[in-house]
MINUDO-967995 format. One record per residue (C-alpha): y negated, z, x negated; residue number from 0. Coordinates in Angstrom, 1 decimal, always signed. Each point is the difference from the previous one (the first is absolute). Layout:
+--------+--------+--------+-----+
!     py !     pz !     px !   k !
+--------+--------+--------+-----+
!      Y !      Z !      X ! NUM !
...
+--------+--------+--------+-----+
END
This chain:
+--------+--------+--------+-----+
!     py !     pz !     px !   k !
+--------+--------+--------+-----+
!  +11.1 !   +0.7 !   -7.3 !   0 !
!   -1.8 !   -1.0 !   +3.2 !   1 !
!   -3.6 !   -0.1 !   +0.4 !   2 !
!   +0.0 !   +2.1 !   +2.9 !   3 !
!   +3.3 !   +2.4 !   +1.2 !   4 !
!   +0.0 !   -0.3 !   +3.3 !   5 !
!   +3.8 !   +1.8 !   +0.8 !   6 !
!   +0.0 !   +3.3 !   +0.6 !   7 !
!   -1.1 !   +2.8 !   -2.6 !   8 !
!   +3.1 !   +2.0 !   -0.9 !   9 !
!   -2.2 !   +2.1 !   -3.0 !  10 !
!   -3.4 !   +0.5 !   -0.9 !  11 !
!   -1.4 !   +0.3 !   -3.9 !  12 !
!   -2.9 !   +2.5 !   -0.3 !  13 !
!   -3.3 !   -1.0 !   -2.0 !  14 !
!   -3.6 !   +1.1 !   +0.2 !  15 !
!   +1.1 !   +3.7 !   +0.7 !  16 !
!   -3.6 !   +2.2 !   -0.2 !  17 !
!   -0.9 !   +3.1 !   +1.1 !  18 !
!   -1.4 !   -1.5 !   +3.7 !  19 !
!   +2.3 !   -2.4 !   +0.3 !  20 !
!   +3.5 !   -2.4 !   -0.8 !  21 !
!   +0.6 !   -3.2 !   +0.1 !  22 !
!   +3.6 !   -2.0 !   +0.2 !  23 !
!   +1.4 !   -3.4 !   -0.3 !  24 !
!   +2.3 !   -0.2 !   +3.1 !  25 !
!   +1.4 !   -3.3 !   -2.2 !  26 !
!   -0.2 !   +0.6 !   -3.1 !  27 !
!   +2.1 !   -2.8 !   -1.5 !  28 !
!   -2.5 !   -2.6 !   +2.0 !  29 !
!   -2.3 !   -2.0 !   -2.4 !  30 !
!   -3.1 !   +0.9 !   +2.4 !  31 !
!   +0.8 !   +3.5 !   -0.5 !  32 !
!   -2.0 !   +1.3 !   +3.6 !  33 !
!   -1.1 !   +3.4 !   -0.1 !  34 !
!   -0.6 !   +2.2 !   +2.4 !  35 !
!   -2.2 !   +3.6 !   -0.1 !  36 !
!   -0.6 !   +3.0 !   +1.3 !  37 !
!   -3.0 !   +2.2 !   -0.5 !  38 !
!   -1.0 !   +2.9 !   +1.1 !  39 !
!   -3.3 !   +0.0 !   +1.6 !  40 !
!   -3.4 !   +2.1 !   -0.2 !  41 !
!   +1.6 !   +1.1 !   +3.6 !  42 !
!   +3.2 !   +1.4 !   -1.4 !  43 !
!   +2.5 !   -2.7 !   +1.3 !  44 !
!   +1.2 !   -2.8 !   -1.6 !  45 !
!   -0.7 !   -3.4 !   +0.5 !  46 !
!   +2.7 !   -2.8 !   -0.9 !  47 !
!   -1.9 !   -2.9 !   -1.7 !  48 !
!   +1.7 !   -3.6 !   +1.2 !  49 !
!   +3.4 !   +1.5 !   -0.2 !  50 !
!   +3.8 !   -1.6 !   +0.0 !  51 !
!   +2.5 !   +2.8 !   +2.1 !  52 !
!   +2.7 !   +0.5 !   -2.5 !  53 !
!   +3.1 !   +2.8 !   +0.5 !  54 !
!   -1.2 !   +3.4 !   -1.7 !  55 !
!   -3.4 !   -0.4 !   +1.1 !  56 !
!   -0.6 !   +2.9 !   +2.4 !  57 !
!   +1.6 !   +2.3 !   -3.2 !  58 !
!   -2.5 !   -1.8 !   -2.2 !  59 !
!   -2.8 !   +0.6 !   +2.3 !  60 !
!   +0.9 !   +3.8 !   +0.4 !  61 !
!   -0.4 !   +0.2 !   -4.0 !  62 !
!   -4.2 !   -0.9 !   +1.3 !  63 !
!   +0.5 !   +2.8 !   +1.9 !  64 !
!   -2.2 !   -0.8 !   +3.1 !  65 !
!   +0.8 !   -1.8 !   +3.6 !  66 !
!   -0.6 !   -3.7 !   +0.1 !  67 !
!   -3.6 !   -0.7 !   +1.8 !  68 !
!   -0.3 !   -3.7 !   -0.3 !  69 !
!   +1.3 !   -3.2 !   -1.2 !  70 !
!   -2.8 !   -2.2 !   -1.8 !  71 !
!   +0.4 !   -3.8 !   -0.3 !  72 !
!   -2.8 !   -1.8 !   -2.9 !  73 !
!   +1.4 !   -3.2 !   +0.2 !  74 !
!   +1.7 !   -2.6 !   +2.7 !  75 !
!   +2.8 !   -0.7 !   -2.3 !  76 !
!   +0.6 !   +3.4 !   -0.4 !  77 !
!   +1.3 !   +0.7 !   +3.7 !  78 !
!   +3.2 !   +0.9 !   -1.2 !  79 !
!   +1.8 !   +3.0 !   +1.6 !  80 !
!   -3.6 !   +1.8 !   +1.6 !  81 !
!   +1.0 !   -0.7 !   +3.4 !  82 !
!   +3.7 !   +1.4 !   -0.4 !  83 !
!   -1.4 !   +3.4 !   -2.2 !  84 !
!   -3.1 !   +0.6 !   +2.3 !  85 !
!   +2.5 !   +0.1 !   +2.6 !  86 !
!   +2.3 !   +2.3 !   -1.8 !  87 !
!   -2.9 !   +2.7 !   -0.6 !  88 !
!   -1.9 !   -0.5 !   +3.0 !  89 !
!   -3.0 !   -1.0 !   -0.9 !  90 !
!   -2.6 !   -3.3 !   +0.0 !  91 !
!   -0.1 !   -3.0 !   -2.5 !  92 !
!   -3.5 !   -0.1 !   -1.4 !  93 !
!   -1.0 !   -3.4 !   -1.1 !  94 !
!   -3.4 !   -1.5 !   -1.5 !  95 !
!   -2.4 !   -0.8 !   +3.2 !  96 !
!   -0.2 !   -3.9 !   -1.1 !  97 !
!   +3.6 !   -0.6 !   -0.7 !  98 !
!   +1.7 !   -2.3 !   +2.4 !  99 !
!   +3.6 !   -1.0 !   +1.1 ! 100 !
!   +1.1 !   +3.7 !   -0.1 ! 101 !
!   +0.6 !   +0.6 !   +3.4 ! 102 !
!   +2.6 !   -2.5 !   +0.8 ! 103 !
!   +1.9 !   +1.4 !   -3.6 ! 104 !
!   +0.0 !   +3.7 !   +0.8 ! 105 !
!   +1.6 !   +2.2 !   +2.8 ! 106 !
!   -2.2 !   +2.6 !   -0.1 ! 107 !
!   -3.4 !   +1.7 !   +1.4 ! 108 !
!   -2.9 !   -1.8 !   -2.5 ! 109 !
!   -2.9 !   +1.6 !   -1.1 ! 110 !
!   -2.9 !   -1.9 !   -1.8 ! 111 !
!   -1.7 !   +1.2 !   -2.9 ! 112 !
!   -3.4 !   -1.0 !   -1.1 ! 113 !
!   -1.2 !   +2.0 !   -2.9 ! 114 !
!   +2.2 !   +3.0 !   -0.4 ! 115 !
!   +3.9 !   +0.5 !   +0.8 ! 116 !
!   +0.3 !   +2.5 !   +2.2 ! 117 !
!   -1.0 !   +3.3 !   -1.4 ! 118 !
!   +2.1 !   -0.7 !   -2.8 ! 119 !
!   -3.4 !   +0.1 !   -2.8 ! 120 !
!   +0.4 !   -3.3 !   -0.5 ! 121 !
!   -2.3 !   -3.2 !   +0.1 ! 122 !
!   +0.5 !   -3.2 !   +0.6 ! 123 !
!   -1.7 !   -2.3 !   -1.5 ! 124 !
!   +0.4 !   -4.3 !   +0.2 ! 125 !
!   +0.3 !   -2.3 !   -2.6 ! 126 !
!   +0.3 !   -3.7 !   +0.0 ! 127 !
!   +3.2 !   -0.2 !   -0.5 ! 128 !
!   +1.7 !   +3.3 !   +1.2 ! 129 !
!   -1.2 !   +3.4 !   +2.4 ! 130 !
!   +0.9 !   +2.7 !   -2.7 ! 131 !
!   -0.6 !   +4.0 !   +0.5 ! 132 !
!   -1.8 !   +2.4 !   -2.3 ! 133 !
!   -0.2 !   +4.0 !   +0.4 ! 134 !
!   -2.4 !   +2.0 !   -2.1 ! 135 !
!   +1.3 !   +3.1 !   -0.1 ! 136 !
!   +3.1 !   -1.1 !   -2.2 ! 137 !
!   -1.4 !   -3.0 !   -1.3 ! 138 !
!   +3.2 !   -1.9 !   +1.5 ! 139 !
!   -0.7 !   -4.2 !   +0.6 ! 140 !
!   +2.8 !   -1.6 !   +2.0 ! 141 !
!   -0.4 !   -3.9 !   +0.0 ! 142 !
!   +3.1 !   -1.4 !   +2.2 ! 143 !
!   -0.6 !   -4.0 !   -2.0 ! 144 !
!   -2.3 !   -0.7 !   -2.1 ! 145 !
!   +1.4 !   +2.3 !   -2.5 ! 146 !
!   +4.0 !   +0.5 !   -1.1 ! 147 !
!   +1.7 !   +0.8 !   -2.6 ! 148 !
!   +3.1 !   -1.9 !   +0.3 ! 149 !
!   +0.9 !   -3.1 !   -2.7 ! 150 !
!   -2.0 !   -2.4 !   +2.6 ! 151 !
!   -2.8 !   +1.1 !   -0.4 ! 152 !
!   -0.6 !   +1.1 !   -3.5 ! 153 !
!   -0.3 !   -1.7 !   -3.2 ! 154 !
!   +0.1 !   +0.9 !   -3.8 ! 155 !
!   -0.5 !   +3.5 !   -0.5 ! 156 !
!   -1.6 !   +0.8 !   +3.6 ! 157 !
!   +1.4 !   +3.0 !   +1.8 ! 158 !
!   -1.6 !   -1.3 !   +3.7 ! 159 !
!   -1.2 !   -3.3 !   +0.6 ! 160 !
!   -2.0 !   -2.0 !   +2.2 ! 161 !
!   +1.8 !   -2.3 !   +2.5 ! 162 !
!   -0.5 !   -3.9 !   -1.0 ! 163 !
!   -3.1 !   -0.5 !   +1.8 ! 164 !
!   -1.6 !   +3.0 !   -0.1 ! 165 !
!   -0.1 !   -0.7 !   -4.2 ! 166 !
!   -2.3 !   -3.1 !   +0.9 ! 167 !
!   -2.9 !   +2.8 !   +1.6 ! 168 !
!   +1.3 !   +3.6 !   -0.7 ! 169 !
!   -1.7 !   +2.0 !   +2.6 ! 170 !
!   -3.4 !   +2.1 !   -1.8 ! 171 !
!   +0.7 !   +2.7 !   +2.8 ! 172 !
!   +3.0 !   +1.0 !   -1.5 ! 173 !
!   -1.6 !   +1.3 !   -3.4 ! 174 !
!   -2.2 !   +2.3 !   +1.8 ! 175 !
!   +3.1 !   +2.1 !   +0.3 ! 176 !
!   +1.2 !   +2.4 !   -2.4 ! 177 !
!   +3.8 !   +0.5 !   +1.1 ! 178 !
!   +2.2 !   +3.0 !   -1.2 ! 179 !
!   +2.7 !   -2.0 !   +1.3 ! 180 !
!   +0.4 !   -3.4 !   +1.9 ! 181 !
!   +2.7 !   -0.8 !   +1.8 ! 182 !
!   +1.0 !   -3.4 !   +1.2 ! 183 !
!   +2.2 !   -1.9 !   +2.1 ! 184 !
!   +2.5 !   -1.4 !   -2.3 ! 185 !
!   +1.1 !   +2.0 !   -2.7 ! 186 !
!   -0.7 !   +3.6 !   -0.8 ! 187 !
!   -3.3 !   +1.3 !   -1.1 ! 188 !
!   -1.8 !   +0.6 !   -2.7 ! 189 !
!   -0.6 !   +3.9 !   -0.7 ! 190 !
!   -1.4 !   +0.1 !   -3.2 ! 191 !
!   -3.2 !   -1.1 !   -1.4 ! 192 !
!   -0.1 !   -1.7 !   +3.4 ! 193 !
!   -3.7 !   -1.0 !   -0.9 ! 194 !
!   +0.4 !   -1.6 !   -3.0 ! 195 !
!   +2.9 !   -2.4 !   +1.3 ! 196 !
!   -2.4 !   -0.8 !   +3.0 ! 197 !
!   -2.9 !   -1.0 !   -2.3 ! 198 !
!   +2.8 !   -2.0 !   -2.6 ! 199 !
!   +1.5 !   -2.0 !   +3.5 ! 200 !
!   -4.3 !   -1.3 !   +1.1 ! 201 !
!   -1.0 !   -0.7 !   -3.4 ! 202 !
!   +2.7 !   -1.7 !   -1.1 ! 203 !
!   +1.0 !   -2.3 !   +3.7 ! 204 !
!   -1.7 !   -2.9 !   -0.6 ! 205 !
!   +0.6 !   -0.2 !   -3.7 ! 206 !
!   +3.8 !   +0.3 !   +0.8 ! 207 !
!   +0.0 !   -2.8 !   +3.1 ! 208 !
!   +1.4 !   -2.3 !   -1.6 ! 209 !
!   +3.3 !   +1.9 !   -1.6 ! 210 !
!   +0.0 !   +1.6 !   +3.6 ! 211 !
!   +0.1 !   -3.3 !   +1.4 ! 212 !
!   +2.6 !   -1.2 !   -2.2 ! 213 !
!   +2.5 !   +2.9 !   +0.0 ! 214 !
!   -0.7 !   +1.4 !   +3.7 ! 215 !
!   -1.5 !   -2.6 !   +2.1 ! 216 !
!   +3.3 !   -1.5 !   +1.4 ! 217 !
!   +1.8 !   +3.9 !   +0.7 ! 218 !
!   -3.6 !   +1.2 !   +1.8 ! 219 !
!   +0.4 !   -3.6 !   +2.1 ! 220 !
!   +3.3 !   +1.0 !   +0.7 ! 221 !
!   -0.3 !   +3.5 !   +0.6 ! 222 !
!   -3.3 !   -1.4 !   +2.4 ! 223 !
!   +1.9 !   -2.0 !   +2.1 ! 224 !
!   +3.2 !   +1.9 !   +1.0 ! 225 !
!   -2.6 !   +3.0 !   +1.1 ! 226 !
!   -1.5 !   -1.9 !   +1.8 ! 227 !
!   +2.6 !   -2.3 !   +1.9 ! 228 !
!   +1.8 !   +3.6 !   +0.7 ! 229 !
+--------+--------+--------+-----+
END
């Protein structure tokens, strides 16, 4: 299968389905495994979270049950469909107020963020490595790259993993959080005993560098590079 999918989406595979939110794969057959949210926010409409267009969405979006208020973007790499969706529902792309090169990707009005997105309750907060999101009231921690889930990133019996170089320093910011679910961008969640799996991936990343290195290294190089050269 190819690293990246980037034909068309002719289905969509469900995963991180919650009470304020769903979350797809628009590729599910991809080894990346993108996925793409949408959450309802403190304000009542629902934000889509780095999101690939796939055919069905407005149906799955109507299962939310709210109108479409904004389209966030955490990461560069994670451009993906926003300017073709924020176009579809009218409304901005909000993006982190230090990321750059996101103009000249995206069609779209651009809003910066600095510490919150939007009115949506969340935070945003900046790692080394990765601009994640956190929100309080649901205890819900998005981190678009630092953390995934799919076989790239994991080793032994993790159930979310580091990226490669984030095992070398794992970020001390990221155990101040107490998640009742994390979602990522690559793979689906974890929503269940979200907390312990998050304390398992920081203790145990530098210990397991070296089997990361040797079983994931090359893929994450790979994986790297073609989103990157796209």
């Amino acid at each position: 299968m190819p690293i990246f999918d980037r034909t068309e989406s002719i289905d969509y595979q469900v995963i991180d389905r919650w009470g304020e939110g769903v979350g797809w794969l628009a590729h599910p057959d991809e080894d990346s495994r993108r996925a793409s949210h949408a959450i309802v926010g403190d304000n009542g409409g629902v934000w889509l979270i780095d999101p690939l267009d796939t055919p069905g969405l407005d149906g799955l979006l109507s299962e939310v049950g709210r109108k479409v208020v904004g389209v966030a973007v955490l990461s560069k790499l994670h451009v993906r469909d926003a300017g073709i969706l924020a176009d579809r529902y009218d409304v901005p792309v909000f993006v982190p107020q230090e990321m750059d090169g996101i103009t000249e990707q995206v069609e779209a009005p651009i809003e910066r963020c600095s510490e919150t997105l939007g009115d949506s309750g969340f935070r945003i907060h900046r790692l080394e490595y990765d601009t994640i999101m956190y929100r309080d009231s649901d205890r819900t921690l998005y981190v678009p790259d630092l953390l995934g889930t799919v076989s790239f990133y994991t080793v032994g019996d993790e159930r979310i993993g580091l990226y490669l170089l984030g095992r070398l320093s794992p970020p001390e910011d990221l155990s101040d959080f107490v998640p009742d679910r994390i979602l990522v961008g690559h793979g689906a969640g974890i929503l269940t005993n979200a907390p312990a799996a998050l304390e398992d991936a920081l203790r145990g990343a530098r210990r397991r560098f070296p089997r990361a290195l040797l079983t994931n290294g090359l893929k994450q190089i790979r994986a790297t590079y073609t989103a990157m050269k796209e």
